[in-house]
Backbone as numpy.savetxt, mean C-alpha at the origin, in Angstrom:
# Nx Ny Nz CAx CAy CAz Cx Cy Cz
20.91 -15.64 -14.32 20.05 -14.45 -14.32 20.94 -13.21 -14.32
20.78 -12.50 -15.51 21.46 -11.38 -15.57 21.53 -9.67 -14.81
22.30 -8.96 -14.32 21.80 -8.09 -13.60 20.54 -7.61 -14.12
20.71 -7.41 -15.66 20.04 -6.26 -16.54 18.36 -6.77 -16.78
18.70 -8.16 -16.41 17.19 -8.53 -16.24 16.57 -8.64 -14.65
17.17 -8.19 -13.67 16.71 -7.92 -12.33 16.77 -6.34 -12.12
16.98 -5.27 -12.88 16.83 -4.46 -12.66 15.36 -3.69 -13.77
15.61 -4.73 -15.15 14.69 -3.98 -15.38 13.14 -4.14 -15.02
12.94 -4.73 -14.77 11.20 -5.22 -14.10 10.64 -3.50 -13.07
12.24 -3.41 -12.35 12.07 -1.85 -11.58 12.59 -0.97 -11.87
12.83 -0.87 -13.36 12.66 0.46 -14.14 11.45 0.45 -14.41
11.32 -0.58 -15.29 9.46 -0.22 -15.45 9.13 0.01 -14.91
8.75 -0.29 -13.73 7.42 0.27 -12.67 7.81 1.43 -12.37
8.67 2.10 -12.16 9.27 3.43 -12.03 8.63 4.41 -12.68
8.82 3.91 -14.32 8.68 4.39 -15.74 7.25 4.56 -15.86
6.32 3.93 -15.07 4.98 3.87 -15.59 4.40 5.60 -15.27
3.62 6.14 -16.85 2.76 7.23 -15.62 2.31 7.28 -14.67
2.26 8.38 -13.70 1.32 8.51 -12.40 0.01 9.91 -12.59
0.03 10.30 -13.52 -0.98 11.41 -13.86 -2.17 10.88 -14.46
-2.20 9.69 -14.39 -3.61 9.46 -14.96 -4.98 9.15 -13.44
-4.27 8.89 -12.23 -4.51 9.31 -11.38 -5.20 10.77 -10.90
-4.74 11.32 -11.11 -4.66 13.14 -11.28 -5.87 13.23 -12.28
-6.24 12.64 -13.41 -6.63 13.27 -14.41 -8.35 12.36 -13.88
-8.33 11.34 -13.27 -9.35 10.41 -12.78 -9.85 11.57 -11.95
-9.16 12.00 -10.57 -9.28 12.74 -9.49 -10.16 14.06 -9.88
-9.56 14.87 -11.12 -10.37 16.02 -11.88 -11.59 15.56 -12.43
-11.79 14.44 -12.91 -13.20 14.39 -13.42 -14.14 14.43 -12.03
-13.54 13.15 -11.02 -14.68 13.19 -9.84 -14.72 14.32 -9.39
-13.94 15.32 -8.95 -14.06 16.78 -8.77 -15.02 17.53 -9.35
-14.75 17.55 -10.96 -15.06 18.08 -11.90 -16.90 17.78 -12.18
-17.10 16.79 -11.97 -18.35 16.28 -11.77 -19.01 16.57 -10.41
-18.42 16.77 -9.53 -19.04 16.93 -8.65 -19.46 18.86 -7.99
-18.42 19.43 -8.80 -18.78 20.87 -9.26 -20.18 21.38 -9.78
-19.99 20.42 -11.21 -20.72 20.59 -12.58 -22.35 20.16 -11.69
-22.45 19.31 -11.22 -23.57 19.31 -10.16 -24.05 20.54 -9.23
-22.97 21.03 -8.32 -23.38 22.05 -7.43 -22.15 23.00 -7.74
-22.07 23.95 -8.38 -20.95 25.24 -8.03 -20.61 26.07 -7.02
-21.78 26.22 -6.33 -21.28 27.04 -4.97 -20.54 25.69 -4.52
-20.05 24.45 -4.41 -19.52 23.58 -3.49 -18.00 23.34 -3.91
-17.56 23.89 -4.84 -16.18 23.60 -5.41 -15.08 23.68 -4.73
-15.11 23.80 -3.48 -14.14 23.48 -2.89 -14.56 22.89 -1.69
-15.44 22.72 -1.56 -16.33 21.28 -0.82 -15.44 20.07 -1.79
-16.63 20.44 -3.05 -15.76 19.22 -3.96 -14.33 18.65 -4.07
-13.64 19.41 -4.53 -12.19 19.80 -4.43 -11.33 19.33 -3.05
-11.86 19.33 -2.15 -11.04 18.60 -0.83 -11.48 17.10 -0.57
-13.23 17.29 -1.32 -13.58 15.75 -0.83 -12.68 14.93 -1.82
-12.38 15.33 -2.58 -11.77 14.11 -3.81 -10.76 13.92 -3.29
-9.81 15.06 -2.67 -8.15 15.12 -2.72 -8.24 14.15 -1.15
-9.39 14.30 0.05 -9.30 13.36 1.14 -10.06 11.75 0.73
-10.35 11.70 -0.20 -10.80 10.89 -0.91 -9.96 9.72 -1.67
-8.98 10.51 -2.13 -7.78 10.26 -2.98 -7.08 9.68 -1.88
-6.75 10.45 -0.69 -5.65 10.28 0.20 -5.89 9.14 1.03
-6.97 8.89 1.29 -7.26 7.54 2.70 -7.66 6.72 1.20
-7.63 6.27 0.24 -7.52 5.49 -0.63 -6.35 4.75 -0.49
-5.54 5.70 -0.84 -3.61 5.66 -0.84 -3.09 4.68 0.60
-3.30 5.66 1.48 -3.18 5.01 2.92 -3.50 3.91 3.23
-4.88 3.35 2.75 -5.35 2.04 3.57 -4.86 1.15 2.47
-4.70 1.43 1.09 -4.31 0.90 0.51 -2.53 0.32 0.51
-2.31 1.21 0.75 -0.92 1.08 1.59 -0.47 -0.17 2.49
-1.26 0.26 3.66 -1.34 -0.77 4.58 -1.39 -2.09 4.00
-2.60 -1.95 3.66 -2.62 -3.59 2.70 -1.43 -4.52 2.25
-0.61 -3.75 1.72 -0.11 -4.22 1.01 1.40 -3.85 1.26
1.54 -2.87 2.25 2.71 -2.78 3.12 4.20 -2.74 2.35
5.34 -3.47 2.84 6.69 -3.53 1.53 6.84 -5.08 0.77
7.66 -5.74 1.82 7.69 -6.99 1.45 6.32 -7.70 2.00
6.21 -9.01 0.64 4.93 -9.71 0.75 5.11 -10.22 2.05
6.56 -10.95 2.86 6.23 -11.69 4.06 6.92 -11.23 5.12
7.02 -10.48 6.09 7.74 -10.06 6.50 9.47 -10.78 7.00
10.21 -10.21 6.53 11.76 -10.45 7.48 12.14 -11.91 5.94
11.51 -12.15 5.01 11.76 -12.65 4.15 11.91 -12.36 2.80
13.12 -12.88 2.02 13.46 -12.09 0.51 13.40 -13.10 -0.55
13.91 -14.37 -0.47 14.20 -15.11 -1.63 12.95 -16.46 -1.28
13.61 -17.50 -2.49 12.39 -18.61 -3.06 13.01 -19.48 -1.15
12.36 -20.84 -1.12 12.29 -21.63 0.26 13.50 -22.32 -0.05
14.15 -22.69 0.63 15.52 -23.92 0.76 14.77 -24.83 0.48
16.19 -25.66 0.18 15.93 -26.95 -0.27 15.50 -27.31 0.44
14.85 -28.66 0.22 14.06 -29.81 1.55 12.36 -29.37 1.53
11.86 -28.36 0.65 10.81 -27.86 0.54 9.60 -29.30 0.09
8.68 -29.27 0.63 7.65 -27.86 0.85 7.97 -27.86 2.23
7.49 -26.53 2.91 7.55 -25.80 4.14 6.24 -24.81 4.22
6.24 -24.66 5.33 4.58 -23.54 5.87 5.70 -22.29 6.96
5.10 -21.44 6.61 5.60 -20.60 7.22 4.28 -19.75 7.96
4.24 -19.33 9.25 3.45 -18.37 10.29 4.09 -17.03 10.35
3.66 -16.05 9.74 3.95 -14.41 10.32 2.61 -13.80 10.82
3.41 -12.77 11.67 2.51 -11.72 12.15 3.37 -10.53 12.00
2.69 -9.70 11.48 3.51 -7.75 11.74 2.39 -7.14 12.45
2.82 -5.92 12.88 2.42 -5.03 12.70 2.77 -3.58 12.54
1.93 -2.57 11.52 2.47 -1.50 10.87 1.46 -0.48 11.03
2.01 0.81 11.10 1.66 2.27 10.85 2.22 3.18 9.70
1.57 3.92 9.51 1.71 5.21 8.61 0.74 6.33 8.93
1.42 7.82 8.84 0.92 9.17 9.31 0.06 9.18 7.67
-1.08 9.24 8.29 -1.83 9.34 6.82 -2.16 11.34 6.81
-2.42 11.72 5.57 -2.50 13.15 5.39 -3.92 13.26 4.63
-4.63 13.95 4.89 -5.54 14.72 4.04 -5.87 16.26 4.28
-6.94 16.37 3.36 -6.91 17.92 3.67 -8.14 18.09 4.67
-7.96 18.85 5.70 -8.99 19.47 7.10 -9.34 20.33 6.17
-11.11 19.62 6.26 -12.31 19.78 5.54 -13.06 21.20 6.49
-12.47 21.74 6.36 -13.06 23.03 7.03 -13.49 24.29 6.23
-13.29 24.00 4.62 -13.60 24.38 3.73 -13.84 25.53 3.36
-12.11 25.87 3.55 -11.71 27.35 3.02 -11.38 27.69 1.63
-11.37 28.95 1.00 -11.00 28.90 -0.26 -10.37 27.76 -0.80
-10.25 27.52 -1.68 -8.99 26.74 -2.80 -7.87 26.33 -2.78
-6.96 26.21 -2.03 -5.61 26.40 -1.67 -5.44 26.73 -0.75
-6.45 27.10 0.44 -6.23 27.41 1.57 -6.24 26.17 2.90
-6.66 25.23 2.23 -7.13 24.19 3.30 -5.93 23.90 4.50
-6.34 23.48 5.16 -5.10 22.96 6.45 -4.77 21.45 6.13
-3.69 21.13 7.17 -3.81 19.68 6.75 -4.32 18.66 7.92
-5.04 17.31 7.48 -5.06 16.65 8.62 -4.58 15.31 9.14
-3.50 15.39 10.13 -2.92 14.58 9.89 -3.11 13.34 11.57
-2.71 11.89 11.32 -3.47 11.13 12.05 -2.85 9.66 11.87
-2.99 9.08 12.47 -2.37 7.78 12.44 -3.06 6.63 12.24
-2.93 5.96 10.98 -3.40 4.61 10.58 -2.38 3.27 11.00
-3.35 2.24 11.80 -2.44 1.39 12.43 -2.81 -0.12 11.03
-2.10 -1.45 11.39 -2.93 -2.18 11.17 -2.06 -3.48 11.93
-2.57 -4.36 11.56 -2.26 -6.30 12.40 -2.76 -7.27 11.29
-1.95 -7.60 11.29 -1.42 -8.53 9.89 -1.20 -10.01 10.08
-1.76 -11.11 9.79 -1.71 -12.73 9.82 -1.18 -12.94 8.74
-0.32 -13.34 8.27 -0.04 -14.63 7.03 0.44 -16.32 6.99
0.06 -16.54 5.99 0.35 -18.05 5.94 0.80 -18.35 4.72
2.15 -18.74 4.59 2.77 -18.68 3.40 3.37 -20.63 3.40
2.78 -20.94 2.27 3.11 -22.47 1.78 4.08 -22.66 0.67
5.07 -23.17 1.00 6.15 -23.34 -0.44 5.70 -24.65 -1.44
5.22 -24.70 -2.32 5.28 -25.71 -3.64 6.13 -26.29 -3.93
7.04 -25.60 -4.52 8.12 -25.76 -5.74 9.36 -25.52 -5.02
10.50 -25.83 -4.98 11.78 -24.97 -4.38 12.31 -25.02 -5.95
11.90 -25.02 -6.82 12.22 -24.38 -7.95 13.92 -25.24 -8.77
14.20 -24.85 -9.70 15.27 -25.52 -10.65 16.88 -25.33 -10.00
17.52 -26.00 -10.55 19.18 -25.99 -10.10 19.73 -25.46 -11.02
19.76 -23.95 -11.57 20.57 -24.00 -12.73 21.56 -24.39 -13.23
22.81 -23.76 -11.66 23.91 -24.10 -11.29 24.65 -24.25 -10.58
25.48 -25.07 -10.68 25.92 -26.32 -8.61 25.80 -25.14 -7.53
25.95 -23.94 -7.89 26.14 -22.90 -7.23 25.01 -21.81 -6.97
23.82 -22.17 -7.67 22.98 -21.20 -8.21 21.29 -21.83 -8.46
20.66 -22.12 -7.44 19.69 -22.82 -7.33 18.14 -21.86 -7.23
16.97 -22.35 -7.07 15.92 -21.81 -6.65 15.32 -21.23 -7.68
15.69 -21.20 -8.74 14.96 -20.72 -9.74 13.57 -20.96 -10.00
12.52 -20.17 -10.45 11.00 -20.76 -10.62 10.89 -21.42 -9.25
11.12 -21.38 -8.13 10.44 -21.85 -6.88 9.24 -21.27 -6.64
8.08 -21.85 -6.06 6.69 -21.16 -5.71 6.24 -21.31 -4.61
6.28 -19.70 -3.97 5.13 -19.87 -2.62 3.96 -19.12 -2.69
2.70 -19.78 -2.24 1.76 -19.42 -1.95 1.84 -18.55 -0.50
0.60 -17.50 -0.53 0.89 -16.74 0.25 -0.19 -15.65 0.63
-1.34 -16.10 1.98 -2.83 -16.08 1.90 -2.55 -14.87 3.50
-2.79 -13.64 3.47 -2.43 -13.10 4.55 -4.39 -12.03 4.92
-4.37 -11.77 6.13 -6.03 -11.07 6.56 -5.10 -9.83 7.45
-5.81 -8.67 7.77 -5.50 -7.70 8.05 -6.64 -7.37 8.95
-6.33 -6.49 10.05 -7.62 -5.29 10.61 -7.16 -3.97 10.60
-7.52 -3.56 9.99 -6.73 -1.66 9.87 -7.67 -1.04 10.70
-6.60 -0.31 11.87 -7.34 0.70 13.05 -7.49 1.72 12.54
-8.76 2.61 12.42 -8.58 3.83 12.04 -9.66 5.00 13.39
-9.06 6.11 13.27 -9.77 6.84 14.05 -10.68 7.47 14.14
-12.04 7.01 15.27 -12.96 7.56 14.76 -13.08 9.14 15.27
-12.27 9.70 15.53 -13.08 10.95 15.71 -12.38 11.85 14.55
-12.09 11.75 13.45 -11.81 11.83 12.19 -13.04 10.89 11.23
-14.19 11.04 11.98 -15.53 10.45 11.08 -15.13 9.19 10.23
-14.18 8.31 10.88 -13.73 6.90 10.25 -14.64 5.87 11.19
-14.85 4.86 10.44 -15.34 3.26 11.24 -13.83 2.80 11.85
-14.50 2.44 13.29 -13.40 1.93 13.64 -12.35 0.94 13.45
-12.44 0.33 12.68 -11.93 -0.43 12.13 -12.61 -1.77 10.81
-11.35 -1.64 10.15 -11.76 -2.61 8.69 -10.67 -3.61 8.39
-11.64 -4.34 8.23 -11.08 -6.09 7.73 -10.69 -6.05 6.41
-9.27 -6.58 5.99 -8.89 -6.53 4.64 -8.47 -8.47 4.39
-8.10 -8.34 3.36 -7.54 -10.09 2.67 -7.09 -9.81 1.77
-6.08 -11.02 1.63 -5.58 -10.57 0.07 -4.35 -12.45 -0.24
-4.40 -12.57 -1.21 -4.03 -13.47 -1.90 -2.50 -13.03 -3.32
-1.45 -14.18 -3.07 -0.30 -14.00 -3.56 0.60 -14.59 -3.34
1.48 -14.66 -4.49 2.70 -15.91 -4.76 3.37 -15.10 -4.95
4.85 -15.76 -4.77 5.84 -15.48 -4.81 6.92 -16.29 -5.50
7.40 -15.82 -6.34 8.60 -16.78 -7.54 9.79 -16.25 -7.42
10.84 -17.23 -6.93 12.18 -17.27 -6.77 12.98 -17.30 -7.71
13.68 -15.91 -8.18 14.86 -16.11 -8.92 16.30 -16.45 -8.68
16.55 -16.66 -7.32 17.63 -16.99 -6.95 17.79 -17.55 -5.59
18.30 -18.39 -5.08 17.95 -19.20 -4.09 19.44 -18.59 -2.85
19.25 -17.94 -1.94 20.34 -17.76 -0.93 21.09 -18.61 -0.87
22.60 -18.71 -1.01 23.64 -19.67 -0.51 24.70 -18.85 0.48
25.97 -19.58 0.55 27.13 -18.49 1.61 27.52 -17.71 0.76
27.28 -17.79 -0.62 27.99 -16.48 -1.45 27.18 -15.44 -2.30
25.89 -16.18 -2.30 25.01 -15.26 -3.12 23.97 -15.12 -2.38
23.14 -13.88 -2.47 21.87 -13.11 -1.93 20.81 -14.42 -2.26
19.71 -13.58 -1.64 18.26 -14.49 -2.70 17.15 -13.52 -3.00
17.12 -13.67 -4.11 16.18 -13.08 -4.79 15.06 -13.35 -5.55
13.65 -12.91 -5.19 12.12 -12.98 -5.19 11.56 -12.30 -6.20
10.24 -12.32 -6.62 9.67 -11.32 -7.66 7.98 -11.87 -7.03
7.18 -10.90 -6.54 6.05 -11.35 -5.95 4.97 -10.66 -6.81
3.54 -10.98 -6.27 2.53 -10.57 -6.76 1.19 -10.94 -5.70
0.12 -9.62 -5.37 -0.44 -10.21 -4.51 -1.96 -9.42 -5.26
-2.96 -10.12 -4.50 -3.95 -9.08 -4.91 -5.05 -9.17 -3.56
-5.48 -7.43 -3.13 -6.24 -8.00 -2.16 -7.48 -6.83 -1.86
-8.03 -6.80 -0.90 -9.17 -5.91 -0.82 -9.59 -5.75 0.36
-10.02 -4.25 1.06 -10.70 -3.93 1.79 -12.09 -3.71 1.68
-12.53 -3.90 3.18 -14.48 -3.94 3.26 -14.84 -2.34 2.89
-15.91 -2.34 2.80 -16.63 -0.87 2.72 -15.76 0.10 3.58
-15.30 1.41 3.33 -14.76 2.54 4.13 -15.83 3.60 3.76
-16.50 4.21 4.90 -17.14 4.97 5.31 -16.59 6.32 5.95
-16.38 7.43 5.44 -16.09 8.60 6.16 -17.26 10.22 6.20
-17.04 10.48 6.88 -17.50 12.44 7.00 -17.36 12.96 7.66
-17.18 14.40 7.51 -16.82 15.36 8.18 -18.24 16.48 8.08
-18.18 17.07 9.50 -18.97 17.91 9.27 -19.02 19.36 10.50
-19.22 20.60 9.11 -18.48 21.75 9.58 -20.22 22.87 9.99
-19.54 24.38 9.96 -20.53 25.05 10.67 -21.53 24.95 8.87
-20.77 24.73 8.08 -21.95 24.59 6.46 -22.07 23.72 6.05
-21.54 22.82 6.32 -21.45 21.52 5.30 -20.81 20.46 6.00
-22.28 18.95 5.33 -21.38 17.77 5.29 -20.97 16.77 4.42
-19.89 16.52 4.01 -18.91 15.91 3.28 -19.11 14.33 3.81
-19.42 13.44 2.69 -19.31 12.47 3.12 -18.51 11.51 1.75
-17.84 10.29 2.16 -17.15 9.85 1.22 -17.10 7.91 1.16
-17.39 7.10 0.30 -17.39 5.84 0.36 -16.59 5.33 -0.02
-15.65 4.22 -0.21 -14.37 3.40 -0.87 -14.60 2.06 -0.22
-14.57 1.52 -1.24 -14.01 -0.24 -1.37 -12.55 -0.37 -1.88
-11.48 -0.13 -1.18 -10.31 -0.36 -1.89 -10.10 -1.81 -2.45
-9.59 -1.85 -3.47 -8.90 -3.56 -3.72 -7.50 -2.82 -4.31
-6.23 -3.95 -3.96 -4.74 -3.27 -4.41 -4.01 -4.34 -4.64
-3.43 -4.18 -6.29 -2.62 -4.89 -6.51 -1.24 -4.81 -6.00
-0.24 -5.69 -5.98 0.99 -5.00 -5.08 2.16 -6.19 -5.98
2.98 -5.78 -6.74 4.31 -6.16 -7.63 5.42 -5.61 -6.15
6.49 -7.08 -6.41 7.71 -6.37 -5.73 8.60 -7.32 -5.82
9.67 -6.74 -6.43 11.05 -7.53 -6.27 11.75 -7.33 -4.99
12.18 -8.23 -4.32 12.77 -8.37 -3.09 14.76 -9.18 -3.42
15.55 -8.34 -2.60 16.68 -8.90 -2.55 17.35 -9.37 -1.30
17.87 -10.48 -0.39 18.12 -10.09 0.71 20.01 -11.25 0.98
20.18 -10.84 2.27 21.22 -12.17 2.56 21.18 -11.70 4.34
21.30 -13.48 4.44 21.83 -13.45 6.21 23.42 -13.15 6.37
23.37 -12.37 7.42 24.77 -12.07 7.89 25.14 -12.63 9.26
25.20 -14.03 9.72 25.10 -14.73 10.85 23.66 -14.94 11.27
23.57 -14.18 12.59 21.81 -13.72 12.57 21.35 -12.45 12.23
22.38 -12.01 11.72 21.41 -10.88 11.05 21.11 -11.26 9.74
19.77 -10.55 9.34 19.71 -10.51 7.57 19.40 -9.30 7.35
19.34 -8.76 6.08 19.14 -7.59 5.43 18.56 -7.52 4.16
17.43 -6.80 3.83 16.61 -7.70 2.59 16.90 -5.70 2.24
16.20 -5.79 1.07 15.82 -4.46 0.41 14.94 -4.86 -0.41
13.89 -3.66 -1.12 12.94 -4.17 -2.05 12.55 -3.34 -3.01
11.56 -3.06 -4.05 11.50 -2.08 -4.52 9.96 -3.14 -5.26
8.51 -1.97 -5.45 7.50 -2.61 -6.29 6.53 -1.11 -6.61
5.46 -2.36 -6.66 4.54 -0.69 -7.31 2.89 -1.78 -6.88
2.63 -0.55 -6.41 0.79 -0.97 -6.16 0.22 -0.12 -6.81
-1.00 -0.61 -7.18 -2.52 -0.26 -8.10 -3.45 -0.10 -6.94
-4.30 0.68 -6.33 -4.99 0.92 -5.69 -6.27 1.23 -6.59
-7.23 0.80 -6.31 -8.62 0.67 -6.98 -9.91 0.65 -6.73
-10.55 1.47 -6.56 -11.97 1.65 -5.87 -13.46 2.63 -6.56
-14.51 2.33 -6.53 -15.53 3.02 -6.70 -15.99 4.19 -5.60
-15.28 5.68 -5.80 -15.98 6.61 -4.71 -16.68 6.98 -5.30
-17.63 7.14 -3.89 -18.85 7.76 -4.06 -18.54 9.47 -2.69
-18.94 10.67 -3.58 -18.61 11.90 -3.25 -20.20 12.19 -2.93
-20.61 12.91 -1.78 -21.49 13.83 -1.08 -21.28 14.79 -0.76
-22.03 16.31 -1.04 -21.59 17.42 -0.10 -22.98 17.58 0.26
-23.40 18.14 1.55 -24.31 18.74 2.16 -24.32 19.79 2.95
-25.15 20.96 2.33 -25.18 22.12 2.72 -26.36 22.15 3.43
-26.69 22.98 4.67 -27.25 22.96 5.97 -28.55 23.67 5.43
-28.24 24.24 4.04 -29.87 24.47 3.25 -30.48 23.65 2.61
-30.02 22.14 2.65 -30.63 21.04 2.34 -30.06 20.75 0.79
-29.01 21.78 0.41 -28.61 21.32 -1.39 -27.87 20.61 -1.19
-27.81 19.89 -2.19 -26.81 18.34 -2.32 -26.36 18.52 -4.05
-24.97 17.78 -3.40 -23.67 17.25 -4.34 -23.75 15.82 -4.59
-24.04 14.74 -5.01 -23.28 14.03 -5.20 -23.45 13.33 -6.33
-21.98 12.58 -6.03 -21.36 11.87 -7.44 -20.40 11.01 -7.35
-20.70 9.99 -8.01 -19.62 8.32 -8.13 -19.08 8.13 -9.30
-17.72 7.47 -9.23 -16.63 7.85 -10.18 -15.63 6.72 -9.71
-14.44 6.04 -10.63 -14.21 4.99 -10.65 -12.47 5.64 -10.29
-11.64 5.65 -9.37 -10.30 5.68 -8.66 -9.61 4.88 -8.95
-8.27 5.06 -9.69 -7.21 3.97 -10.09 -5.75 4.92 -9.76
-5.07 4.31 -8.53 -3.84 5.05 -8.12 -2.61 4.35 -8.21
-1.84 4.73 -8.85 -0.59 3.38 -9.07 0.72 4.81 -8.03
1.51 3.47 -7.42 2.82 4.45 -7.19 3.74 3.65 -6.96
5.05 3.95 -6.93 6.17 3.07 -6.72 6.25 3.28 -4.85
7.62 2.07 -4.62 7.42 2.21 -3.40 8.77 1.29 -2.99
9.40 1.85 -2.38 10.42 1.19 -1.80 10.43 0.95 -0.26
11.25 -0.38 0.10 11.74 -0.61 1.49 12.94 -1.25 1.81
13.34 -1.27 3.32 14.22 -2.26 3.54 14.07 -2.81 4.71
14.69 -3.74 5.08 14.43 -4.47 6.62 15.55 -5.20 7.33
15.44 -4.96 8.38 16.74 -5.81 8.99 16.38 -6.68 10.20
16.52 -8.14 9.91 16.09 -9.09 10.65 16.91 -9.85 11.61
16.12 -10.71 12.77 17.16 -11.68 13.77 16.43 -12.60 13.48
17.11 -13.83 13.20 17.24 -15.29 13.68 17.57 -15.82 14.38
16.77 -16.70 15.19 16.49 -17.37 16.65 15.79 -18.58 16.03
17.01 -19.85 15.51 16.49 -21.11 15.19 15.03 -21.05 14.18
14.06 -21.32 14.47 12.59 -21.44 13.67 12.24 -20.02 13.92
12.58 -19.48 14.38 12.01 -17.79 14.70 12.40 -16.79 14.52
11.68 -15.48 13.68 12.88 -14.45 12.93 12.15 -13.21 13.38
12.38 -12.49 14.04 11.97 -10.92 13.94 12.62 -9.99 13.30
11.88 -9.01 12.44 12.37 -7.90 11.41 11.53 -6.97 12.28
12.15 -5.98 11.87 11.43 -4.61 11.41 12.10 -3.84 10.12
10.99 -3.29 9.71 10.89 -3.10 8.02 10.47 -1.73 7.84
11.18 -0.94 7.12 10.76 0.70 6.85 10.88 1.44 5.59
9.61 1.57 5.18 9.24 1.70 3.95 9.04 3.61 3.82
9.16 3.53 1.89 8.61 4.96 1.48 7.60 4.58 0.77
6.60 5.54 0.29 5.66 5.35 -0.75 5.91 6.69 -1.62
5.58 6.83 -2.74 5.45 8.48 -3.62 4.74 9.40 -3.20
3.98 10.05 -3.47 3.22 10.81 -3.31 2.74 10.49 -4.55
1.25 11.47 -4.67 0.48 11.69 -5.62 0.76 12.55 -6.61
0.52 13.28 -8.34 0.11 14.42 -8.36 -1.18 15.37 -7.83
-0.53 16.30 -7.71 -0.85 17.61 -7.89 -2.59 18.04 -8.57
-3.28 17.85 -7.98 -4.94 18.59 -8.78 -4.96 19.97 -9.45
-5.48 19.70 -10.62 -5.34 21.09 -11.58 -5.99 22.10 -10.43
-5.72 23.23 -10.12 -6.64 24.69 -9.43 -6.62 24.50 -8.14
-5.27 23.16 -7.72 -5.16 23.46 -6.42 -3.82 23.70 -5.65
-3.93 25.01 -5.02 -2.26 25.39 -5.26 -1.42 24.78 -3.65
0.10 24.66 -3.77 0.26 24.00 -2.93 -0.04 25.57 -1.37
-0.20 23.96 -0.10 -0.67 24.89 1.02 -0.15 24.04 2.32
-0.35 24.04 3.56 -0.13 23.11 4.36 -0.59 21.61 4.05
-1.62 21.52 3.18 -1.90 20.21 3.01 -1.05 19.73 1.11
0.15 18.98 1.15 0.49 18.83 -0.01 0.45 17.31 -0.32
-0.98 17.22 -1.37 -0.60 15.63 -1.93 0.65 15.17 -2.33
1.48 15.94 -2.75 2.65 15.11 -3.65 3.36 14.74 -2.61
3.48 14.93 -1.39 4.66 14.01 -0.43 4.18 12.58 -0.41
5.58 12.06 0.21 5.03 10.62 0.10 4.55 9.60 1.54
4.85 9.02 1.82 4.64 8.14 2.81 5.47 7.37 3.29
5.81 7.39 4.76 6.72 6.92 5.40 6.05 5.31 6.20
6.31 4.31 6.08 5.63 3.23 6.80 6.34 3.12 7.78
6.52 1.62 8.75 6.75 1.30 9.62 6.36 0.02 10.17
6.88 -1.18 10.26 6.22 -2.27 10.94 7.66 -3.42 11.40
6.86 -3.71 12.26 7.40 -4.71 13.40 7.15 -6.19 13.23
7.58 -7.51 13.09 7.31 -8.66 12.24 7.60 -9.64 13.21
7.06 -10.84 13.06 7.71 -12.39 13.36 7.37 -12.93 12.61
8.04 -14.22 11.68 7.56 -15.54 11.46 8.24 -16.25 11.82
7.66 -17.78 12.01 7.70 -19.20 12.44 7.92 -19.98 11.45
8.97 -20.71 10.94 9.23 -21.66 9.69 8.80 -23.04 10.21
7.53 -23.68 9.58 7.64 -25.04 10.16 7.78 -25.97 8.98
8.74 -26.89 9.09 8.88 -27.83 8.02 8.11 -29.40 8.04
């Protein structure tokens, strides 16, 4: 396996646009204007907090690496079951719906937790290319459930149940001289998300079903008991919002519109081994978004990105 073919999988995803996002975001806006005009910046914040706890929970989901404190295909002697648990945060941002001019909004910022189960089954430990160089095409299955805490006095349900389903294919199998290296794929989904806010004029209300695809090449090696993985992928975040504004004179906004958010996303992690038992912790970035046409930057700026955070064990049982 050549460098030039382990690097490029994460140029592409790099390479892919991110403005078609942006251009999705303006229509639901844009529609939800074209309905009520006095509300345009009702509208205009519901999309962009709309946009943003999309990103976030979607996030969570799908976190850095598919398993935690793990990088390459299973050792030999496979099949094997593996038990993890993490758990992770991220400072989620939107804009405080207090619904000032255009560019004036504040920001609001708040902490999304979540708790994470997986159960990862190895198949395949994959081909021998060479005496030195094994694991190729290895396959693990890899079935993980989530509860994401969110806060309710930020007009969130207290919490939502996610799932999600994904394999993982080994391009290179760890030995004493070479790394091991993974290429994953997962797909998964959160329950109904329910939010609103409501001010001395108006209430804003907002619906999402996230589902998120999540690509990631993973590289790692043990260093005694330590290991050290790095990663790099890209998630699709995907949902039907539904936008409400309500003004205290009984006029109404609303409007449903179809959300597709892709972004790159890097991490790394540094793990202990303790016989069958490994704890990591793992610390991730995400992108930011673009930028909404007519909205200028202010304390609240979509384009930053996202800082994660999570804490891990798994259990290898053979």
């Amino acid at each position: 396996m050549s460098t030039r073919a382990l690097v490029l999988p994460i140029l592409l995803a790099f390479s892919l646009p991110l403005s078609s996002s942006a251009q999705q975001l303006q229509e639901l806006a844009s529609s939800c204007v074209r309905v009520a005009p006095q509300f345009s910046h009702a509208c205009v914040d519901g999309a962009l907090a709309a946009r943003g706890l999309l990103g976030n929970t979607g996030l969570l989901l799908g976190l850095g690496s598919e398993v935690p404190g793990s990088w390459g295909p299973l050792r030999s002697g496979a099949p094997k079951l593996e038990i993890a648990f993490r758990a992770a945060g991220l400072m989620a941002r939107i804009p405080d719906l207090t619904y000032q001019p255009i560019g004036s909004s504040a920001k609001e910022d708040f902490l999304l937790t979540t708790m994470q189960g997986s159960i990862v089954l190895g198949v395949f430990e994959g081909f021998q290319v060479k005496p030195t160089a094994g694991g190729f095409l290895a396959v693990e299955l890899i079935a993980q459930g989530n509860i994401l805490f969110l806060p309710t006095a930020r007009g969130l349900e207290s919490r939502v149940g996610g799932f999600s389903l994904g394999t993982r294919l080994g391009l290179l199998r760890e030995t004493f001289t070479l790394p091991g290296i993974a290429i994953s794929i997962s797909r998964g989904s959160i329950g109904l998300l329910s939010f609103d806010w409501m001010s001395d004029g108006y209430n804003t209300a907002v619906e999402i079903e996230p589902s998120v695809t999540s690509a990631r090449v993973t590289i790692g090696k043990d260093l005694s008991l330590l290991g050290l993985m790095g990663g790099a992928g890209l998630d699709s975040y995907n949902s039907q919002v539904k936008l409400s504004v309500l003004s205290q004179g009984n006029d109404l906004a609303e409007v449903a519109a179809p959300l597709i958010l892709r972004r790159p996303v890097l991490f790394s992690s540094v793990s202990l081994s303790l016989l069958i038992l490994q704890l990591s912790t793992e610390f991730g970035w995400a992108w930011g978004f673009p930028m909404l046409e007519g909205y200028s930057l202010g304390p609240f700026d979509p384009t930053r990105g996202s800082v994660f955070l999570s804490l891990g064990a798994r259990l290898t049982i053979r």
